[in-house]
N, C-alpha and C positions, 0 to 999 in steps of 0.2 A: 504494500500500500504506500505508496505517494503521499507527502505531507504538502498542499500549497503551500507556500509563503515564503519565511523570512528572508557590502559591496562598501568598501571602505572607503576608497582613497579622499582627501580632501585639498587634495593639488590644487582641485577646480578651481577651491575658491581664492586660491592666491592667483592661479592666475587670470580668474577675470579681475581680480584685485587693480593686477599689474595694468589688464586692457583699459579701462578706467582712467587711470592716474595718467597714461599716456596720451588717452583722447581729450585731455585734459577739462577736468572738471574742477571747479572751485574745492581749491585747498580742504576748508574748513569742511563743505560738505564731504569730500571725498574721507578724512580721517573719520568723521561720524557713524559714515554706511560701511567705512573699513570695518571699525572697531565693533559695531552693531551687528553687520552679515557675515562679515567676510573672515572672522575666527574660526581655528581650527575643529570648535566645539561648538557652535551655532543653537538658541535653543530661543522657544518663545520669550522668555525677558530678555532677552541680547536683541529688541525690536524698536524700543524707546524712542532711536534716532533714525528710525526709518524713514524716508523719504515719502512726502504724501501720495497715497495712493491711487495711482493711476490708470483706473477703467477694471475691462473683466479681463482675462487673461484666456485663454481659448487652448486645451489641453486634449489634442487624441491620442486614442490609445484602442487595441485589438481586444480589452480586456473588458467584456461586460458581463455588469455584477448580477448571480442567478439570486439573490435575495440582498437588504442591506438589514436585514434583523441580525445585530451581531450574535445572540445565540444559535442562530442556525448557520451563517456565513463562513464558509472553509475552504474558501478560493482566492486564488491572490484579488479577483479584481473588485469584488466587494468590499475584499479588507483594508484597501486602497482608499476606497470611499468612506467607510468607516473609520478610518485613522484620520479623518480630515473632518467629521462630524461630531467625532467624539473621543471622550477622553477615558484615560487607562486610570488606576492607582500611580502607575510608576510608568515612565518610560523613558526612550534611548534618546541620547544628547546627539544631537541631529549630527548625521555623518559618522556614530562612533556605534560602541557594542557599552556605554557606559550607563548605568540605569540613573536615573535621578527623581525623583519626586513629581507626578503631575497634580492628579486632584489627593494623593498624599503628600501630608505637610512635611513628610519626614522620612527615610528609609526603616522600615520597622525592627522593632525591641523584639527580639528571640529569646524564648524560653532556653533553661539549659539543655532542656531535652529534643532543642529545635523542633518542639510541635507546634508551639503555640507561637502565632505571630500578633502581635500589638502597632496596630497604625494607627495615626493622628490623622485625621479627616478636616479636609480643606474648609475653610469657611467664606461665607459671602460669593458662592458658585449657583449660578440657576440653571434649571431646564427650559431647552428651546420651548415648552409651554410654559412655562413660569412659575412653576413645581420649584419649590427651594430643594438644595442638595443638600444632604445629611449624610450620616454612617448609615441612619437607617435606609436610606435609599438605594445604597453600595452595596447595602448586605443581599437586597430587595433585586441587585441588577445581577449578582454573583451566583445567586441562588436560582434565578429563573435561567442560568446559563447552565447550569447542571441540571436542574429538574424539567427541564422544557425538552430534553433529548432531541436537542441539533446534533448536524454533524460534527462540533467540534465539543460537544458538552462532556467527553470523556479525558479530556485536558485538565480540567477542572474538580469531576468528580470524581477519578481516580487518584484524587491527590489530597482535596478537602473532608475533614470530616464532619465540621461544623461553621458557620460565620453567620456571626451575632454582632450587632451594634450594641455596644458596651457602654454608649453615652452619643449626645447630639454627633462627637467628634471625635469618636473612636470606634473604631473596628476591630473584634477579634476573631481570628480562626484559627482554627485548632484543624492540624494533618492529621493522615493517615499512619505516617511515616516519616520521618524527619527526610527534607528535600530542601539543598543548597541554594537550589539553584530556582525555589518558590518567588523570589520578588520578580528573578525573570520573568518565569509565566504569567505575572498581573501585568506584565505591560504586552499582552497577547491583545490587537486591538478586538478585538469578539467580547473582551472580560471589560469592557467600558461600561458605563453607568447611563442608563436609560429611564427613563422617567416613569413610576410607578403608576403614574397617571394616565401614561398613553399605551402600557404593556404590561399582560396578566401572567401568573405562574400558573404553566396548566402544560401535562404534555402533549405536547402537539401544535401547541399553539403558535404562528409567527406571524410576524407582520412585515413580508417582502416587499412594500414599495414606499413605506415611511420610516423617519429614522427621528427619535426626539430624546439627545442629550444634552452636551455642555458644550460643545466643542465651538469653535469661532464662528464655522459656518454652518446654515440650516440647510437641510433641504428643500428647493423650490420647486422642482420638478426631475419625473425619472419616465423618460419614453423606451420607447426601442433605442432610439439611435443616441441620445443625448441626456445626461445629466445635468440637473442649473443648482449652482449652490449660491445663498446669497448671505451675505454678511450677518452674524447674528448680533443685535446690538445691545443685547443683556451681557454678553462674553464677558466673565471675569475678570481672564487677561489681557494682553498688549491686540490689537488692533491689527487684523491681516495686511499686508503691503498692496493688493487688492482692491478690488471693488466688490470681484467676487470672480467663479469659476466655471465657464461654462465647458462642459466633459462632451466631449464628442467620442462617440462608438463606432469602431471598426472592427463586429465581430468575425475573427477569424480571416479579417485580411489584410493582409501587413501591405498588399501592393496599395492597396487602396489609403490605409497611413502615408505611405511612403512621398505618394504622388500629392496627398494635401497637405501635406510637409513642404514640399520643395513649391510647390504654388503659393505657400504662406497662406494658407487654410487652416491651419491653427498655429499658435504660438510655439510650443511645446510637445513634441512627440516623445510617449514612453512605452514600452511596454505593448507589443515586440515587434520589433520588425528582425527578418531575416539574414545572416550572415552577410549574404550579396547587397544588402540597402543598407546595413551599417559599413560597410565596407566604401559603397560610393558616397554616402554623407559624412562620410571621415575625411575622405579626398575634398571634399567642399569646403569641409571647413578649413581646411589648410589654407585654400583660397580667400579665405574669410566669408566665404557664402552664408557658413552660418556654425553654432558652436553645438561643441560634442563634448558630454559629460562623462567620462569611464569611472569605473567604483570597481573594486574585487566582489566577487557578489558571494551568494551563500550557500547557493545550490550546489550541489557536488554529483556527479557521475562516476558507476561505479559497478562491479563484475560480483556477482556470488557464485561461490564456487561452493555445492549441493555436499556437505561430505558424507551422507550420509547414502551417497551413489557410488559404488566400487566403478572406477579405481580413482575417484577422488578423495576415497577417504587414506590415499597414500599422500603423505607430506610430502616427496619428492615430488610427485605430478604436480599439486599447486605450487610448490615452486617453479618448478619449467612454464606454467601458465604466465605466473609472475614477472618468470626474466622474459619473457617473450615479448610483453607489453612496453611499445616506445610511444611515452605520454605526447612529447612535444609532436612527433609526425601524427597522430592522432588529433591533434590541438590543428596542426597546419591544415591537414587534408581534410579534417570536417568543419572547424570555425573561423577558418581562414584567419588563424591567431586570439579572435576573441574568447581564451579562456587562458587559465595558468594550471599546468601541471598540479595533479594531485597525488602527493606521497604518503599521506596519513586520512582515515576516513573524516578527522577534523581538520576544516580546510583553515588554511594558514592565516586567513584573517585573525584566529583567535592567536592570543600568546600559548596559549596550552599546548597548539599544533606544535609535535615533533613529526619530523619527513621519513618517518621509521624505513619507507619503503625505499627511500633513495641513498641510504646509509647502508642498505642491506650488503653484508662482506658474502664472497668476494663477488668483484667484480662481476657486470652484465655479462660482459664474454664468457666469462670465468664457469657462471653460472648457466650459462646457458651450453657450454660443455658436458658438467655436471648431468644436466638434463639429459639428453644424449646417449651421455652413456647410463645414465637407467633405463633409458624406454629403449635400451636395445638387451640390456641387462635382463628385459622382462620378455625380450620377446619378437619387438617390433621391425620393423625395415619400415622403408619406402615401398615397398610393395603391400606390405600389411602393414599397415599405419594403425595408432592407436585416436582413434575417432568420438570424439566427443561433439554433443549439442552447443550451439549458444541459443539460447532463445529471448526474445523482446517483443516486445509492443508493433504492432504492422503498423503504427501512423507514426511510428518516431523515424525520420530521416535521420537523423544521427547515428540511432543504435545501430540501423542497417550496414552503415557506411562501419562503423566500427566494429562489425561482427567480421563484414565482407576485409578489412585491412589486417584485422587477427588471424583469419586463414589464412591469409597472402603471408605476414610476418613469419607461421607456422611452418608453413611449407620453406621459405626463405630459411629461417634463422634453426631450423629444428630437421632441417634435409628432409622435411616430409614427412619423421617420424609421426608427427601427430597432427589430426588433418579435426580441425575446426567445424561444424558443420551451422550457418547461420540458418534460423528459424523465425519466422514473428506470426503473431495469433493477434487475435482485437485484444484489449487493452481489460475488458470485462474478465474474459477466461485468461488472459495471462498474472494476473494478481491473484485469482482464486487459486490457480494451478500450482504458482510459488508456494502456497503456503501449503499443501496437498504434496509438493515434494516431488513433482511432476518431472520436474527441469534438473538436467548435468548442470550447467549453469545458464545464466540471466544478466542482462543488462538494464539497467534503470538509474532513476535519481531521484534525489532526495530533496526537497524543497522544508528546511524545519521552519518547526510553529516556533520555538521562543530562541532569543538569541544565547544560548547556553551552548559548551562543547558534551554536555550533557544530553542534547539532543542530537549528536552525531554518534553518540554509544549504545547508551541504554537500548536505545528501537532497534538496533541491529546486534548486539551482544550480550544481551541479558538473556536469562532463561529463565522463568519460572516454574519448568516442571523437562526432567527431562534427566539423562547420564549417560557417562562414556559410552556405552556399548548401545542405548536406543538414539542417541546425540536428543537433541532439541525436539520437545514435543510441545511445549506450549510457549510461549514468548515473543519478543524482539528476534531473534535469531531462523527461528520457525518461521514466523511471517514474513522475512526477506528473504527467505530462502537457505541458507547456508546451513539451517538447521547445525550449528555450532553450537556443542557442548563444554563449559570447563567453568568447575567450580572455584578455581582462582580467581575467572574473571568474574563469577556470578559475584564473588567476594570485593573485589575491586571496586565492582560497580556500586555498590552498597556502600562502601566505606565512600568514595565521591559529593556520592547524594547526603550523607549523615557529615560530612569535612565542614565548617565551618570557615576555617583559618586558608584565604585562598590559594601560601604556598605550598600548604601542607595537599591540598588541592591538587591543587598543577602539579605535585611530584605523584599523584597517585594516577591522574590524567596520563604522567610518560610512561610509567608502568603498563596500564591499559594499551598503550600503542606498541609498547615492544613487544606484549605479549600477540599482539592483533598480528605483526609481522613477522611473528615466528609459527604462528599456528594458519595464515592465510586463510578465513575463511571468507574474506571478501578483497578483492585488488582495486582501490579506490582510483581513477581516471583523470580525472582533470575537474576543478571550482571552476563556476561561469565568472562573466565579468559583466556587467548590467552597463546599459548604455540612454542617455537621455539627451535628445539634440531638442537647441532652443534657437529662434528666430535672433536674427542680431538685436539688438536691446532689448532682451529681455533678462532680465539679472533673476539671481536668487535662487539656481538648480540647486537642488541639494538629493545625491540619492543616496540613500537608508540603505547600510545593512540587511537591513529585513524587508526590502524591495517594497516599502511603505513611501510613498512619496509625499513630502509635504505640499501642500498648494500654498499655503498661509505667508513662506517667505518670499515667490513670485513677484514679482513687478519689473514694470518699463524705468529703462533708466531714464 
């Protein structure tokens, strides 16, 4: 199963900093909107000296949203919308993985036995109907997110055991289980606070074409084609850059983005266009046609190798799988560079990432000799090759091209010993069949809900029920496939989730990795790299980590 959601770099904003100061703006204003936008940490209070706002700013994008009810909303493009409507507990300091405070006054007070978490609840915040905001409200939006059974309400109630408003401006909840990485998950935009007045707890219940929280902008309107958000003027905080946002929809076709992009048909193109159109709107901008935002993004791509399929349950085999895999020509021949090699299942945005797989002794050559002489050790030639499945999704043009370049490599770098066989099925039977144990191995990725390296582990290396000799029967490990067994790491993972102290953290994190690339039971491929192109004068791109895009800091210079 697929997680939509959650791209670092902040070059961007120095260098539109730099384009600025050059086209020479008045002194005084230009330090102002420096000091206010253009830091490496960008967040709603860094708004104060923002320049008046000028008009609506006109944003396409392929991504339209199948509900905007945050308890049922599990897709990047709603959650998009929803991160701009409304607000979390906690969330990420724009451009970074850093949690800070939104309608929490405070980062919360932990119990010693990290169950219980204690938050100080914002005061003087309304609802776009004009419902005052309270704990009791929060507890009231927290609660209809678990008990309403959306598709994302298992984020929530797999983890809470309780949440009670404990006073007008405090919030308690009490876990399941002590989880590190809990303030992450409250800035999942789905766990926002929505007005008890305009939404009931009841299961089953959603409300897909209205949204009424706290957020700066309301909703005006939601067609087929086009989103209108307009400034809400109760908003607590600082004042959008804005007039307001109107979202234009290009479901599922990126040519059709592409072309009212380069016509100046909307301001702002996100989310997605195709290799080949970010590749010609890169070249444009060079020309100064128009500017291009790159971020490291979050998504990761990546190989299960089934071990509980003879003869993948020999270590040598997945190592030969292993050395066989060249990331960068992978990177070239399918995204025409837009991605960065991936050497650990946690992609390097975080500091946690170690590149366990690109450290691997000895040497590729080395290793890929080694391989060799086992699969001949066992048996094999070029004439009888040792023949394994890869199978994927039949609408992913990526996975095809990277099944079809691993049998090329196979036959190249392995003399034929082992001959690849690339497979795809719709996208319904191939997630059911992973977890049924169907597949030698599987090609997929991973899109995580909260910005944790804890969401690059747990869902793929935990096990909940299972041992050496049946490997994975129920878990993370099971449902991606690799049905991988070992109570080390079941141990690991658990001590991560209960770590408080984040170095003590991160040293348990590189353990988790060394152990991941000494037992391979997944070879992780290459991080995307998210991309956002803007019309000349338009300032204020900012892309998220968690491929959340703000509208709020937009404006014409």
């Amino acid at each position: 199963m697929t997680y939509p959601r959650l791209a670092y770099s902040v070059a961007d904003f120095y260098e539109r900093a730099k384009g600025l100061w050059q086209r020479g703006l008045l002194v005084i204003l230009s330090l102002c909107w420096l000091i206010s936008s253009c830091s490496a940490t960008p967040n709603l209070s860094q708004t104060d000296n923002a320049p008046t706002p000028s008009g609506v700013i006109t944003i396409g994008t392929t991504q339209k949203p199948r509900t905007l009810d945050p308890a049922d909303s599990y897709e990047l493009a709603g959650l998009m919308v929803i991160y701009n409507l409304g607000e979390t507990l906690y969330r990420y300091r724009l451009g970074t993985t850093e949690l800070e405070p939104g309608l929490a006054k405070a980062l919360p007070t932990i119990s010693e036995d990290g169950l219980t978490y204690t938050i100080p609840i914002r005061s003087g915040v309304t609802f776009h109907d004009g419902t005052p905001f309270n704990a009791q409200a929060m507890a009231f939006s927290l609660q209809r997110f678990m008990d309403n059974g959306g598709k994302p309400s298992f984020l929530l109630a797999d983890t809470i055991a309780t949440v009670k408003a404990t006073g007008d401006n405090e919030l308690t909840i009490t876990l399941k289980s002590p989880f590190a990485a809990f303030p992450a998950l409250l800035a999942y935009p789905g766990a926002c606070a929505v007005s008890p007045q305009a939404y009931k707890i009841e299961a089953g219940s959603f409300e897909p074409t209205i949204f009424v929280g706290t957020g700066p902008y309301q909703l005006e309107s939601f067609s087929s084609n086009a989103l209108r958000l307009k400034l809400f003027p109760g908003y607590w905080g600082d004042r959008p850059r804005n007039d307001g946002i109107d979202l234009q929809l290009f479901p599922s076709n990126p040519a059709n983005l592409f072309n009212a992009f380069r016509t100046q048909g909307v301001d702002v193109a996100y989310q997605a266009l195709v290799a080949q159109q970010v590749k010609r709107l890169q070249a444009d901008a060079k020309n100064n046609n128009f500017q291009v935002f790159e971020a490291a993004g979050s998504v990761i791509n990546f190989m299960a190798l089934n071990q509980q399929r003879p003869p993948l349950d020999q270590l040598p085999l997945r190592q030969a799988i292993a050395a066989l895999v060249d990331r960068q020509l992978l990177i070239d021949r399918i995204l025409l560079g837009q991605g960065s090699p991936l050497y650990s299942m946690i992609p390097s945005s975080f500091s946690e990432s170690q590149p366990v797989f690109e450290q691997q002794n000895p040497p590729r050559s080395d290793r890929l000799t080694q391989a060799k002489q086992w699969l001949r050790a066992q048996g094999y030639t070029a004439e009888n090759p040792l023949t394994l499945e890869i199978w994927h999704t039949s609408n992913s043009t990526n996975a095809s091209i990277v099944a079809t370049v691993l049998r090329a490599l196979a036959k190249r770098d392995l003399e034929g010993l082992l001959e690849l066989q690339p497979n795809s099925i719709a996208s319904a039977s191939y997630y059911r069949n992973i977890g049924l144990g169907l597949y030698e191995s599987s090609l997929s990725s991973w899109y995580p809900d909260f910005l944790d390296p804890d969401n690059y582990v747990y869902p793929f290396l935990d096990c909940a029920k299972g041992s050496t000799t049946r490997g994975c029967e129920e878990g993370g490990a099971q449902s991606q496939g690799s049905f991988y067994y070992s109570q080390t790491m079941n141990d690991l993972i658990r001590q991560q989730r209960w770590e408080t102290d984040p170095q003590q953290r991160q040293r348990i994190f590189a353990q988790i990795q060394t152990q991941l690339a000494a037992d391979i039971p997944y070879i992780p491929l290459w991080q995307t790299k998210d991309y956002a192109f803007a019309q000349q004068g338009i300032e204020g791109v900012v892309v998220n980590p968690s491929q959340t895009f703000p509208f709020w800091t937009l404006h014409r210079s």
